[in-house]
C-alpha positions as MATLAB code, in Angstrom:
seq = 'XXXXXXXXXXXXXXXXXXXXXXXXXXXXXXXXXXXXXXXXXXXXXXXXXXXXXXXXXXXXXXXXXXXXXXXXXXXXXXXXXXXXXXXXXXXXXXXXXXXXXXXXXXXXXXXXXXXXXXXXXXXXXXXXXXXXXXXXXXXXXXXXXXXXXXXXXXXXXXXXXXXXXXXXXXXXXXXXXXXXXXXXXXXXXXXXXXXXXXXXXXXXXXXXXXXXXXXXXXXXXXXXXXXXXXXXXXXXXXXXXXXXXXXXXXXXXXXXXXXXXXXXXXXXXXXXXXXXXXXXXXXXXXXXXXXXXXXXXXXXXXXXXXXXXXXXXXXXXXXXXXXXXXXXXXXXXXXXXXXXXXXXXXXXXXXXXXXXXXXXXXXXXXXXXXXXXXXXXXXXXXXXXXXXXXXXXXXXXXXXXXXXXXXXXXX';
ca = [
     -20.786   21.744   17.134;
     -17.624   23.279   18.878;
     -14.710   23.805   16.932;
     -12.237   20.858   17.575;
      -8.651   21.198   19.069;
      -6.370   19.049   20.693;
      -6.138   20.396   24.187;
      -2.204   20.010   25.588;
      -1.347   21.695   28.794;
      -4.351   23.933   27.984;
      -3.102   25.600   24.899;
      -5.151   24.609   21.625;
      -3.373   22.394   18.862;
      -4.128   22.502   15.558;
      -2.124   20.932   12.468;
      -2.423   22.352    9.386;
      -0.632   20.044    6.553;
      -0.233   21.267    2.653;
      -0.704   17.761    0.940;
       0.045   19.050   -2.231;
       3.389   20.761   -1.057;
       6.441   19.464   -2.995;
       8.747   19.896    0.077;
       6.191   18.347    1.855;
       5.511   15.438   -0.558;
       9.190   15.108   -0.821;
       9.912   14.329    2.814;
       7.080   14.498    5.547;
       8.809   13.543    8.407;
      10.510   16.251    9.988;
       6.443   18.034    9.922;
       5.561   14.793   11.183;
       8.022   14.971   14.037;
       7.320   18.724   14.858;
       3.513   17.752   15.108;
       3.947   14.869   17.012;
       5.629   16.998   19.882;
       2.799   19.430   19.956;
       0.225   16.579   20.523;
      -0.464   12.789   19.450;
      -3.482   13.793   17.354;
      -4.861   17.121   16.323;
      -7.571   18.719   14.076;
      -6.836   19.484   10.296;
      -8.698   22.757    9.293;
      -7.528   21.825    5.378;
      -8.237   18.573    5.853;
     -11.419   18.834    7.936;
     -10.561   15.733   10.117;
      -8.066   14.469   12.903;
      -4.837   13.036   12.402;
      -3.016   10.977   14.282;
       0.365   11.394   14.235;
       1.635    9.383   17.410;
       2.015    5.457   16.962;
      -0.158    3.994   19.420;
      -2.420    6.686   18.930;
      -2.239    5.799   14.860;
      -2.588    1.945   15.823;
      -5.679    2.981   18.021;
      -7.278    4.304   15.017;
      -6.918    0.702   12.953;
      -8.156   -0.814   15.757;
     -10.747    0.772   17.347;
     -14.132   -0.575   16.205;
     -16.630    2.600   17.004;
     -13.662    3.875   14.434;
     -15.038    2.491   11.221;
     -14.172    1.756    7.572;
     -17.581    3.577    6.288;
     -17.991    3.972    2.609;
     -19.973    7.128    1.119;
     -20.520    6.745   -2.968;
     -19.205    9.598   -4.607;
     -21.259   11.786   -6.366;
     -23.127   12.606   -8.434;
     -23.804    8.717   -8.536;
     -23.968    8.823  -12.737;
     -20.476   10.061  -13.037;
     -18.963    7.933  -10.516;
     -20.877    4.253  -10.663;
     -18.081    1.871  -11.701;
     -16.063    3.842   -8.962;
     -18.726    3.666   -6.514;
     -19.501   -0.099   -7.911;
     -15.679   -1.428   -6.426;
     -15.694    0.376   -3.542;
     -19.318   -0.627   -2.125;
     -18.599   -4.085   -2.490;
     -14.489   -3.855   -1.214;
     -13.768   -5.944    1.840;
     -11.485   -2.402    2.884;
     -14.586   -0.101    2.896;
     -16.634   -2.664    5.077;
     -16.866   -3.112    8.630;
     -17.908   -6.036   10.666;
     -20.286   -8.605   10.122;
     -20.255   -8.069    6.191;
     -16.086   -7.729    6.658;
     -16.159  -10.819    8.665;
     -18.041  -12.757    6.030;
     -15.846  -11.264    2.896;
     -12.432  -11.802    5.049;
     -13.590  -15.572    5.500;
     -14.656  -16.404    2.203;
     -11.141  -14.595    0.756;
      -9.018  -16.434    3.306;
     -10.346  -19.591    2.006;
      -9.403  -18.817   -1.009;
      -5.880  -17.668   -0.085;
      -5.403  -20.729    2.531;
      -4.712  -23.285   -0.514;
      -1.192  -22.433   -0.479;
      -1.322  -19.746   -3.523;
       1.322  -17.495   -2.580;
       3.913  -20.256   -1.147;
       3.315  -22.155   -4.279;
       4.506  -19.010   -6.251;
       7.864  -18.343   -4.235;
      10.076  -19.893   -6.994;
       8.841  -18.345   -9.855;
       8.716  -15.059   -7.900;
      12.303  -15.524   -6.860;
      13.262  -16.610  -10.852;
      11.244  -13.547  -11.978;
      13.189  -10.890  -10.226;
      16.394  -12.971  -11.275;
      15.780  -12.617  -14.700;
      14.233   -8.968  -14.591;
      17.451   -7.826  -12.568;
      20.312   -9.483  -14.829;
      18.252   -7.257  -17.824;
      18.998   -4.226  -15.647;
      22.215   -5.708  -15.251;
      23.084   -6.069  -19.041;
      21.672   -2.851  -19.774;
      23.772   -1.125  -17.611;
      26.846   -2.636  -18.819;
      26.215   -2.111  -22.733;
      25.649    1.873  -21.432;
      22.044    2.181  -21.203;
      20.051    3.574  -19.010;
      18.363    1.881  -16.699;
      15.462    2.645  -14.291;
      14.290    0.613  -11.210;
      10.530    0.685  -12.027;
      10.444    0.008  -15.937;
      13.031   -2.429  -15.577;
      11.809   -4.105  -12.499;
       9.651   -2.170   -9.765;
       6.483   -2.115  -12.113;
       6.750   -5.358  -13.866;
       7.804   -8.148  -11.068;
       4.022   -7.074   -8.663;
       1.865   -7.033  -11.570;
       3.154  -10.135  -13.339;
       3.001  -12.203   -9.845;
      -0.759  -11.025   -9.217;
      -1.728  -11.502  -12.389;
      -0.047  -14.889  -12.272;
      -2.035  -15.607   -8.927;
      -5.468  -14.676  -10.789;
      -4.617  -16.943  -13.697;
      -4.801  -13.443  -16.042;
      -3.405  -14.941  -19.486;
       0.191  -13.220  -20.762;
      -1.017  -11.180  -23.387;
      -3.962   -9.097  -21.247;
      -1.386   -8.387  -18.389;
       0.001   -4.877  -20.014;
      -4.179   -3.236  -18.673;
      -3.778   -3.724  -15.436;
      -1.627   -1.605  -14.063;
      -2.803    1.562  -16.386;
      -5.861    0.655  -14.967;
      -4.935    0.249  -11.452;
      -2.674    3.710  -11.434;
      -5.423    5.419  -12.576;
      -7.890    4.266  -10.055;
      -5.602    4.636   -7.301;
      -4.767    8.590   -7.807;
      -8.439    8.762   -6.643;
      -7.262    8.622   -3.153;
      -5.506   11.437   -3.464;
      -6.103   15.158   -2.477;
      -6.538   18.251   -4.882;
      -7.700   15.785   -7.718;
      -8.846   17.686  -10.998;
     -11.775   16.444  -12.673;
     -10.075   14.751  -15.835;
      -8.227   13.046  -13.105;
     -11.539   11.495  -11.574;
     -12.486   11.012  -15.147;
     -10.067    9.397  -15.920;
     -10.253    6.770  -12.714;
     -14.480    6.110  -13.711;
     -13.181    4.999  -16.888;
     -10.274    2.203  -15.915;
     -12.918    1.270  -12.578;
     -15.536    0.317  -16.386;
     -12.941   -1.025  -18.342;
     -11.393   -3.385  -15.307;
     -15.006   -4.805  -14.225;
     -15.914   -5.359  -17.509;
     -12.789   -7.144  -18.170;
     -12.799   -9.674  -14.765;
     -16.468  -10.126  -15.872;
     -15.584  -11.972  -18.453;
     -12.765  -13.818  -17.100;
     -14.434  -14.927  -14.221;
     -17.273  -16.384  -16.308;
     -14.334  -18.214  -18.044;
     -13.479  -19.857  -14.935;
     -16.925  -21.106  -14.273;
     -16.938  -22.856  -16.779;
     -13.396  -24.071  -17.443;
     -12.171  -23.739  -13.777;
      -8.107  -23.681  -13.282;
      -5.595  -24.032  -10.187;
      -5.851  -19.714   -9.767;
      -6.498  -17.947   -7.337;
      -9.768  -16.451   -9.482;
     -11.267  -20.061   -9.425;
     -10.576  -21.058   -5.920;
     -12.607  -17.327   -5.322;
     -15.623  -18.103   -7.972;
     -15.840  -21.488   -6.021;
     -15.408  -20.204   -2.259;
     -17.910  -21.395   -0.042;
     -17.936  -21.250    4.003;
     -19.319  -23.370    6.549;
     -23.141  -22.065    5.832;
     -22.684  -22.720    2.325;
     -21.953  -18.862    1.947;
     -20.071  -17.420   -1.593;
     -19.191  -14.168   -2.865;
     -21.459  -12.521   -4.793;
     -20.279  -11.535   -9.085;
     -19.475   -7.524   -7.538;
     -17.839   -8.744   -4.492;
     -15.574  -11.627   -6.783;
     -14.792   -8.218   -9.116;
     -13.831   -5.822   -6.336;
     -11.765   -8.530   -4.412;
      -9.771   -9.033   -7.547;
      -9.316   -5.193   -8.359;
      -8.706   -4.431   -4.648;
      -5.571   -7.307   -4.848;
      -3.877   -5.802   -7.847;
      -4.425   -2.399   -6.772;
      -3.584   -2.771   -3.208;
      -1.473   -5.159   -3.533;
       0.951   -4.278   -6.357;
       0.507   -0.418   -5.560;
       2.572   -1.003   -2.167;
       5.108   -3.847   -3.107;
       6.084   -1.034   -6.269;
       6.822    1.976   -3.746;
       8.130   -0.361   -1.007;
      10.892   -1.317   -3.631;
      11.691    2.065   -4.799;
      11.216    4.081   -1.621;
      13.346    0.788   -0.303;
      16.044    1.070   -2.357;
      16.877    4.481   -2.539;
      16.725    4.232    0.988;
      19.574    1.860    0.930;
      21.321    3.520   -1.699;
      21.208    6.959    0.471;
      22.562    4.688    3.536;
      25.590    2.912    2.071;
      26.829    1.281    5.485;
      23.221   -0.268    5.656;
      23.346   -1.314    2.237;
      26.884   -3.184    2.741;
      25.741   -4.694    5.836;
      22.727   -5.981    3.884;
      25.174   -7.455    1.036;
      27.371   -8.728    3.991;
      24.705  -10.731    5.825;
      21.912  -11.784    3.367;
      20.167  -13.650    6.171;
      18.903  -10.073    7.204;
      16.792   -9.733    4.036;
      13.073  -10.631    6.127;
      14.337   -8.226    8.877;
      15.467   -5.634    6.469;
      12.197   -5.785    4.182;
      10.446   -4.820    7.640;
      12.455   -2.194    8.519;
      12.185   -0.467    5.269;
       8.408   -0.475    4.933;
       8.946    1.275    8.722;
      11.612    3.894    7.279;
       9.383    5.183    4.367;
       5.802    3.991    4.311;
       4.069    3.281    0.827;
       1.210    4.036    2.342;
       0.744    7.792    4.763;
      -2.436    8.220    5.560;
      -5.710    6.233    6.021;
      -9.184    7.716    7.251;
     -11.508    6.042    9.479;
     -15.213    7.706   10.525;
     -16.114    7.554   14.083;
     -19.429    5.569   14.607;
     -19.534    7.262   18.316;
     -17.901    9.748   20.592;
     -14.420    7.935   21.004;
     -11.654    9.187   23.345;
      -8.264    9.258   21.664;
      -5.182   10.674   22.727;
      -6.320   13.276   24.809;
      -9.139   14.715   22.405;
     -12.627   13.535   21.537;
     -13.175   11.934   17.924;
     -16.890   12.912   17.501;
     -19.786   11.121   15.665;
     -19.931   11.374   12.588;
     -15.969   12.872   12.328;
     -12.711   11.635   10.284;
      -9.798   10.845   11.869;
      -6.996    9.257   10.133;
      -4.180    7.051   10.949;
      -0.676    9.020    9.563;
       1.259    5.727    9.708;
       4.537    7.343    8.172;
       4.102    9.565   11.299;
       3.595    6.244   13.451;
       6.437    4.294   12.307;
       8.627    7.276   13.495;
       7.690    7.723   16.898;
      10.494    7.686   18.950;
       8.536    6.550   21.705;
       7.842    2.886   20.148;
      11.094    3.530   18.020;
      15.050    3.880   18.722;
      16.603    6.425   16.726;
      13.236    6.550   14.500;
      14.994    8.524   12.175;
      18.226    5.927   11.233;
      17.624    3.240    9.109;
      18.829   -0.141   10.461;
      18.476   -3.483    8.710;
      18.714   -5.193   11.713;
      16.294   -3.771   13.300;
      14.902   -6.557   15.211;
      12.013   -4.434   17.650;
       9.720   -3.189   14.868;
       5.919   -2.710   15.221;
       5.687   -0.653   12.232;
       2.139   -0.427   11.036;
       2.615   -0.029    7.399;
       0.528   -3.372    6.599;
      -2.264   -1.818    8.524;
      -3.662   -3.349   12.004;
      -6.910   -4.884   13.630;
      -9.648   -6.157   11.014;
      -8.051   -4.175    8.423;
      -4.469   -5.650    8.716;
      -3.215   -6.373    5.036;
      -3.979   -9.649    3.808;
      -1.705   -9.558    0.684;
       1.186   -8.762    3.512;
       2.425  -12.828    2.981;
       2.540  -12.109   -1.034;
       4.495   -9.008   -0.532;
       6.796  -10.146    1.551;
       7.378  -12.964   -0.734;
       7.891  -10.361   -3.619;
       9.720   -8.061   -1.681;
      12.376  -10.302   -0.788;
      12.656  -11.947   -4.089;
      13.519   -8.364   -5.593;
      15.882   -7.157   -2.980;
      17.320  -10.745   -3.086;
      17.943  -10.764   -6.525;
      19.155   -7.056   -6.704;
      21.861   -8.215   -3.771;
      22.858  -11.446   -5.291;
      23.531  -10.702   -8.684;
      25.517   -7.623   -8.749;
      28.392   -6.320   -6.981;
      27.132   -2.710   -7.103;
      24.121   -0.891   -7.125;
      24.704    3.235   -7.750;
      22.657    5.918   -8.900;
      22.677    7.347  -11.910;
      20.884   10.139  -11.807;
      18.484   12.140   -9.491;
      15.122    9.854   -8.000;
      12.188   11.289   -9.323;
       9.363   11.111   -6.422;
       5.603   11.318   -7.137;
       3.359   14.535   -6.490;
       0.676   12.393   -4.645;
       1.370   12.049   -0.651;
      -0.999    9.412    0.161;
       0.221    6.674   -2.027;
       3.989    7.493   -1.732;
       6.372    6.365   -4.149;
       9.043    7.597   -6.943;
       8.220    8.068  -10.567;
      12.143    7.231  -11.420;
      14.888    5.548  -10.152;
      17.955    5.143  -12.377;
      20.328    3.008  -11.704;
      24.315    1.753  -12.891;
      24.933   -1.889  -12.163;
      27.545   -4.179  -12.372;
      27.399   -7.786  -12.174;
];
């Protein structure tokens, strides 16, 4: 096969990006931007796939069908089977008609009003986690974003959805970190180790609850999905129920944590933004929105081609990666004014940071719901929000987030 290049003005473009950089890892964008100008998608020697780095060439990747969601197993198969077991069966790694079938039977599940139902208590969660920051602060300790609020407010509402009882709620997210740094590149081996053993643990563990619920069924989310049934009688199958559950919490709590701390320090590194935010709470929906655009949780998301496909000016052949860079995406100044300023108000914003096409997020409702419940309750019950220290940011670029966040508050 020819070696692959992005051909602009005749000249042959090729992106090279260190993932494991820390000045890389720390902020992207500006190699983002300088790669975008080259072309909208070039090859990755490192990476041995495209990228797209251009929005609508990004969004063509999500969308384009002969661009699929194609699971491999990892191997060998005996060291990775739990792994392999959620992932097989995950409504993310499938493509049309199994997706279409999964999707449906989900959506019935999350049609009964689940996440609506939960506003209130989301919105009285963050209230109480945020005046404990608050009263913290004020005696003189410290206090950090994610083990005061970040971590705890995602995990509890998920976990609340499922119908997971109180005292099993401190696994999950050990579990779910664990799996997730899977996804990342450069992995060492007690890493992937380490990711087999919480994929065991966590099946094992909604095994058992979900036979629970078959036989003393509840008003959760995990009973509505052990009951599903579509038109033709259809239902998931035991793996399916167990990777839909595992893909919510990880998925699901995984971007609503990064979203708040990439959010905030955002805000806190914009002052006017944050003041106009205080000023005018009825931007809150707009402003969640804009900062998922202004630092994505979520970078970088592969997709196999199934055929030849023609994308932005090169051709994606069969049987080759290409993935969607959708920090890249959401700062194209072409779909974007002034990509690079934050703007609460931002009212024109087709950021793709939920995903797009079959794929497109369907937690996005529940994270909205907690996003703006934490940034609600961070607004409303303080008068100011400062740092107190530096923001610690994660080595992983894929899944990007902070480690650390401390904070001074006063009520």
């Amino acid at each position: 096969m020819p070696r692959p290049y992005a051909a602009t003005g005749g000249v042959q473009t090729r992106a090279v990006l260190d993932l494991t950089d820390p000045a890389f890892v720390h902020d992207p964008y500006p190699a983002f931007a300088a790669a975008r100008a080259q072309a909208p998608v070039q090859w990755d020697d490192g990476l041995g796939m495209w990228l797209a780095y251009g929005h609508a060439e990004a969004n063509a990747v999500l969308r384009t069908r002969a661009l699929g969601r194609i699971w491999t197993d990892r191997a060998p198969a005996e060291r990775f089977g739990q792994f392999n077991l959620i992932h097989r069966n995950a409504i993310l790694e499938m493509e049309p008609p199994d997706h279409t079938r999964l999707r449906r039977l989900i959506s019935a599940a999350f049609a009964r009003g689940h996440v609506e139902r939960l506003r209130p208590w989301v919105e009285e969660l963050a209230g109480s986690l945020v005046d404990g920051m608050v009263e913290r602060s004020v005696a003189g300790e410290p206090v950090d974003l994610f083990t005061g609020m970040a971590e705890q407010l995602p995990v509890e509402v998920i976990a609340e959805l499922l119908g997971v009882p109180q005292a099993d709620r401190p696994l999950l997210r050990p579990w779910s970190n664990a799996i997730v740094k899977m996804y990342e590149y450069g992995r060492t081996s007690e890493t992937e180790d380490a990711a087999e053993v919480a994929a065991g643990e966590f099946v094992a563990y909604l095994r058992d609850l979900a036979e629970q619920r078959r036989t003393a069924p509840g008003e959760d989310l995990l009973t509505h999905l052990v009951t599903a049934r579509d038109a033709d009688g259809d239902r998931l199958t035991e793996d399916e129920l167990v990777t839909t559950c595992i893909l919510l919490l990880n998925a699901g709590h995984e971007a609503t944590v990064n979203v708040t701390g990439n959010g905030l320090l955002a805000l806190l590194q914009h002052p006017d933004q944050l003041a106009r935010l205080r000023a005018d709470p009825a931007l809150l929906p707009t402003a969640i929105e804009e900062l998922m655009r202004f630092d994505s949780p979520l970078q970088l998301f592969e997709r196999t081609a199934t055929a030849d496909v023609e994308l932005g000016g090169v051709t994606v052949q069969q049987g080759q990666k290409i993935a969607a860079l959708l920090g890249s995406g959401n700062h194209d100044p072409a779909v974007f004014d002034a990509p690079d300023t934050l703007d609460v108000g931002r009212t024109d914003n087709p950021h793709i940071s939920f995903g797009a096409g079959v794929h497109f997020c369907i937690g996005a409702p529940l994270a909205r719901v907690e996003l703006q419940a934490s940034f609600g309750a961070l607004l409303s019950r303080t008068s100011s929000l400062e740092l107190a220290g530096e923001a610690r940011r994660r080595p992983e670029f894929v899944i990007r987030g902070l480690a650390g966040l401390p904070l001074a508050l006063t009520p």
